[in-house]
N, C-alpha and C positions, 0 to 999 in steps of 0.2 A: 621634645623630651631631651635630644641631646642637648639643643640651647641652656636648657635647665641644669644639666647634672653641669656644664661646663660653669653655669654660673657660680653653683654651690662650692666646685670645685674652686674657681675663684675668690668666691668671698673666705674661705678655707685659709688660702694660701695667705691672704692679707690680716686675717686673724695671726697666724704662726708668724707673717715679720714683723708685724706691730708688735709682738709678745715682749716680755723682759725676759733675757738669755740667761743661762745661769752657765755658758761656757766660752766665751768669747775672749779673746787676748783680752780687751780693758776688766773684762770681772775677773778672769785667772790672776789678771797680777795684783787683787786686790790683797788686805792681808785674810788670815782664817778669819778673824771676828767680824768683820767687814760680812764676808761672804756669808757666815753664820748668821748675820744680823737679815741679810734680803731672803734664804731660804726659810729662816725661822716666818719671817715676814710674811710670805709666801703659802708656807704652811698652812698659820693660821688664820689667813684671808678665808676660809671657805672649812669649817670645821665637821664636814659634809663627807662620811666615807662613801666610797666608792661599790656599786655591787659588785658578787663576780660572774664573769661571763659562765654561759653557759656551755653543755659540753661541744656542741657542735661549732659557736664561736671559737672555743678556744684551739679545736683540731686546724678547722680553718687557716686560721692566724698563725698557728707555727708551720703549717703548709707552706705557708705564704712567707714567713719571717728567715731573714738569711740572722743567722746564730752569731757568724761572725764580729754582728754590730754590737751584740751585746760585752762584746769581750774587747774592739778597737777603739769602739768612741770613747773620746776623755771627755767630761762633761757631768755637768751634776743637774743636769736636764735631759729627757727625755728625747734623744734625736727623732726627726721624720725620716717617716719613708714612702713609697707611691710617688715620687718627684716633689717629696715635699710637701703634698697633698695635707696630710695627717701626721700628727705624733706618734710615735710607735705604742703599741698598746703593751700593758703588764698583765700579761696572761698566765705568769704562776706569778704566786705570792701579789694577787690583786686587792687584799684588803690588807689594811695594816694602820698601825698608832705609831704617830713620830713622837721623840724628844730630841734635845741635848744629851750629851755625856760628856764627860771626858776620861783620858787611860792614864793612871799613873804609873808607875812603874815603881815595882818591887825590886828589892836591890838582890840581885847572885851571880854568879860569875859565869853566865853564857856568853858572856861579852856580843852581843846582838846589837845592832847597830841603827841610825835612823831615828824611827819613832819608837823602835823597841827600848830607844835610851835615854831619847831627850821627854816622853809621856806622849798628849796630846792634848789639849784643852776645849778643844773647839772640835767634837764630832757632832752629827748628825745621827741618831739611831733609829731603826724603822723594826718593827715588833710585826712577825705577819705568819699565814699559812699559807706551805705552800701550793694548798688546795681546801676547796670551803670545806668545813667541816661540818659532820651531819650533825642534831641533835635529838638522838634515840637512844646515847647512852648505852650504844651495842657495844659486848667485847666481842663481838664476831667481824667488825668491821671498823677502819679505822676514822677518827674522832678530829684530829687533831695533827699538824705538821711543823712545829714551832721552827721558825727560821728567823735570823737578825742578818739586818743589813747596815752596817758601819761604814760612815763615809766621814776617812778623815781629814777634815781641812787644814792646808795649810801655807803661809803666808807667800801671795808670788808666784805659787805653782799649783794645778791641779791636785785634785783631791786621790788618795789611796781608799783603798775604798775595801769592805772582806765580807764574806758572810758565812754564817755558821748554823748548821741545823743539825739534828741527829739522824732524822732518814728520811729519806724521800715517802716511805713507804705509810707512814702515820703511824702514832702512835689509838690506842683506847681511849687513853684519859684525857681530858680536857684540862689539864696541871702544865701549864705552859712552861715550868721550870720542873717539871718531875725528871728530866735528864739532862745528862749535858751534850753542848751542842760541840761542832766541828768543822772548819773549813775545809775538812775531809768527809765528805759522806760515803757510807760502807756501799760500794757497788752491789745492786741487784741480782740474783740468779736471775737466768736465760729462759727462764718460764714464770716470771713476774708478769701480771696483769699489761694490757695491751696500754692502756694510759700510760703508767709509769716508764714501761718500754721507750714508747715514743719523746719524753721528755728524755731521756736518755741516748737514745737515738738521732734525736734532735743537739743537744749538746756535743755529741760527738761528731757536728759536723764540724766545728770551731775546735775543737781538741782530741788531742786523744787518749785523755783520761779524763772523761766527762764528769766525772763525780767527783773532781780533786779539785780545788782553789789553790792559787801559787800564796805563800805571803811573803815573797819576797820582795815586791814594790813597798814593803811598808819601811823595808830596810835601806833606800838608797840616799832620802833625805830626813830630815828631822820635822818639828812641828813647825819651823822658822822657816822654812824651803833652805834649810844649806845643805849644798850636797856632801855626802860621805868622804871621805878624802881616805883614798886606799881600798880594800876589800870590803864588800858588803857583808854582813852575816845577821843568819835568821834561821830559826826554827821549820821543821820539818811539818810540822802541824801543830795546831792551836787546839787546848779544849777552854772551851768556854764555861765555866762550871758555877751553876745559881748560888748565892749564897745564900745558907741555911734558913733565914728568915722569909725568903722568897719559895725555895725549893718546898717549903713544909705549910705554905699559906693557903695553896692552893686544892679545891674538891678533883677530884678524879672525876665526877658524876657532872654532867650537862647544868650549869650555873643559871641558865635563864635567861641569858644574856650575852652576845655575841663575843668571840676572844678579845677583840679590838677593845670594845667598850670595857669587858671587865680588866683591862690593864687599864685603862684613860683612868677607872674609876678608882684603880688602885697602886700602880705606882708611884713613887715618890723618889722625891731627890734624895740621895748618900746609893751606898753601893749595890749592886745588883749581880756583878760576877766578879769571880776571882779569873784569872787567863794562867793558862798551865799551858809550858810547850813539849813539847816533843821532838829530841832534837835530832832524832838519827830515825830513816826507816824503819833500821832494825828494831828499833822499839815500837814500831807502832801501835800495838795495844799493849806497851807494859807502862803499866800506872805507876807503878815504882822510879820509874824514868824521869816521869814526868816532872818540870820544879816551875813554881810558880813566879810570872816576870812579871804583871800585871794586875792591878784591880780595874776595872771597870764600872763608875758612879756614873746614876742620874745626877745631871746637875737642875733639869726641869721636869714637870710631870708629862703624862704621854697624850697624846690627844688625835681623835680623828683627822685627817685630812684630806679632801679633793686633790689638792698639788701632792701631797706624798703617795696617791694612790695613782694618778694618773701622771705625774708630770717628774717627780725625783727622780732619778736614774741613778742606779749603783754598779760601773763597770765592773766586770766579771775578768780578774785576772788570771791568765792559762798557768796552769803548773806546770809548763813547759820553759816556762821562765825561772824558774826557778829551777828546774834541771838543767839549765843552760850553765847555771853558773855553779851546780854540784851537780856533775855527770855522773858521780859516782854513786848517786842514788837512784839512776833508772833502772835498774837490772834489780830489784828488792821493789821497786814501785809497783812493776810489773807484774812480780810476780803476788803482791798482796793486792793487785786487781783482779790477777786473775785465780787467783783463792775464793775471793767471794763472789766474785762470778759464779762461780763451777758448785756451792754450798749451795742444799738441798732445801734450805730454808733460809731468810735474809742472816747475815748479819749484823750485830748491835754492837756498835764498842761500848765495852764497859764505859759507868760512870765513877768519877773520884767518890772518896766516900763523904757524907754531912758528917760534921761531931753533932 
C-alpha cells in the first residue's frame, strides 16, 4: 500500500514538471500579449467547469492551507503544495467563466499613477462565486456571492492582479451585476455564521485586515512594465459599478442554469463596468466622493474553463502595502473595521446610482 501511494505520489510529481508554467523568469519577461496569448490558450483547451468541493473538503483544505501563499506567490499559475505533490486547490470562488478585458482610463485629476494612467489592454478576467449557490430561490437564505478576479498583464514583469466582490455574506438574487462590487468587503459582525467566520479567520492569518485588498501594486508600473519614476499614488478603494445594460438584464429569480454558464451564454465584448475610486478613508462610504478613473470592456465573450477553475491563480495583495506607503490612513482603516465588526447586522456599502 505504501509502494502504491509513493508511486502515485510520483507519477503526480512528474505530471506538475512536465506542465507549461505560467511563472517562471522566461514566461515573466515575456510581453502582456505574449502571456495573454498562452493563458487564453490554456483556458480554452478544456472548456470543462470545474465542481465545487464539498463542505467537508473545503474546511479540510483551509485547515491544511497556509493563507500566506495566497498573498506571496507571483505567478499566474496555481503553486503546489505537500512538497510539490499537488496544485493548490481553489476552495472559495471554485467555479467560474474567463474572458479578456481590458481598463481604460477616464481622464480627472487624481493624478494616480501606473496602470491607473497608462489603461491596460491585456487583462484576464474571471466571473465566480465565492460559494455554490443554492437554487430554491429562497429570500431566507443567500443565492449568490458575485466576485471578479482581474489579472493584469504586463510586458516584462509579473502580473497585478485585484478582486472585487460586495460581501462575503451573499446576496438573495441570482442578478450577478444587481450591486457593485469592491476590493474592500464590509467586515462581518462577531456572530456571523461559523463558515464565513472561518474564511475570515483563515484570511487573517496572512493579514490583518482580512476583508481589505491593497490596490496599490497597480500603481508602481504601467501596462509596458516601466516603473514609476518618483511617488506612487492610488486610491483608497475601488467600486466596481455594472453598467446600466448589464445591471438591469439580469432575473432576481433562479435562471435554470448555473451563474457560470448564464454569463458564457450572455456576455459580450464592449463595456461591463464603469471603476469609481475612493480616494481618502474618510470617505469610505460617501458616494459623492467617489469620481470615475476607469471603464472596464469585454474585449472576448466568457467561457467555462478547467485551467481557470483549477490552475489560474490570482495573488491576493495585503492592504498592508498600501498603508506602508500612506500611514496616515491606518488609524480611520481601523476604526471602519472595527465599526462593522461590532454592527448588529452585516454591512452593505451603498451602490452608485444606474441613470
Amino acid at each position: 500500500m505504501l509502494l502504491k501511494h509513493l508511486c502515485i505520489c510520483l507519477l503526480a510529481i512528474v505530471a506538475i514538471v512536465g506542465a507549461q508554467d505560467y511563472h517562471g523568469k522566461p514566461y515573466q519577461q515575456k510581453s502582456a500579449s505574449e502571456k495573454s496569448a498562452l493563458l487564453q490558450k490554456a483556458v480554452l483547451t478544456d472548456t470543462t467547469a470545474n465542481g465545487f468541493y464539498s463542505t467537508e473538503e473545503m474546511v479540510s483544505q483551509l485547515l491544511l492551507e497556509d493563507m500566506n501563499t495566497s498573498f506571496d506567490t507571483v505567478a499566474d499559475d496555481m503553486p503546489t503544495q505537500f512538497l510539490g505533490v499537488e496544485y493548490r486547490k481553489k476552495i472559495v470562488h471554485t467555479v467560474g467563466a474567463v474572458g479578456l478585458a481590458q481598463w481604460t482610463v477616464v481622464p480627472n485629476s487624481l493624478n494616480y499613477t501606473g496602470i491607473y494612467a497608462s489603461g491596460c489592454n491585456n487583462i484576464i478576467i474571471r466571473f465566480s462565486s465565492a460559494f455554490r449557490p443554492g437554487t430554491t430561490n429562497s429570500t431566507d437564505s443567500p443565492n449568490l456571492a458575485p466576485a471578479l478576479g482581474l489579472k493584469f498583464l504586463r510586458d516584462g514583469i509579473p502580473s497585478a492582479n485585484i478582486f472585487a466582490l460586495g460581501t462575503l455574506l451573499g446576496q438573495t438574487s441570482y442578478n450577478f451585476f444587481l450591486h457593485d462590487s469592491s476590493n474592500h468587503l464590509p467586515d462581518i459582525p462577531s456572530d456571523s455564521a461559523f463558515a464565513f467566520k472561518m474564511i475570515r479567520d483563515k484570511f487573517s492569518q496572512a493579514s490583518n485586515f482580512p476583508m481589505m485588498l491593497g490596490a496599490s501594486h497597480l500603481s508602481a508600473y504601467d501596462q509596458h512594465g516601466n516603473k514609476v519614476s518618483g511617488n506612487v499614488n492610488f486610491p483608497y478603494r475601488l467600486i466596481f459599478h455594472p453598467v446600466t445594460s448589464y445591471h438591469s438584464a439580469y432575473p432576481d429569480t433562479y435562471p435554470g442554469v448555473s451563474y457560470n454558464d448564464q454569463l458564457s451564454a450572455t456576455v459580450k465584448p464592449g463595456p461591463i463596468y464603469e471603476i469609481y475610486a475612493i480616494n481618502d478613508p474618510v470617505d469610505d462610504s460617501n458616494l459623492t466622493a467617489a469620481v470615475q478613473i476607469a471603464t472596464l470592456s469585454m474585449t472576448t465573450t466568457l467561457t467555462d474553463s478547467d485551467f481557470g477553475d483549477k490552475h489560474l491563480f490570482l495573488q491576493h495583495p495585503r492592504l498592508e502595502d498600501d498603508l506602508a506607503l500612506k500611514p496616515q490612513w491606518v488609524a480611520t482603516v481601523k476604526e471602519i473595521m472595527a465599526k462593522q465588526q461590532a454592527m448588529s447586522s452585516p454591512y452593505s456599502y451603498p451602490d452608485l446610482p444606474w441613470n
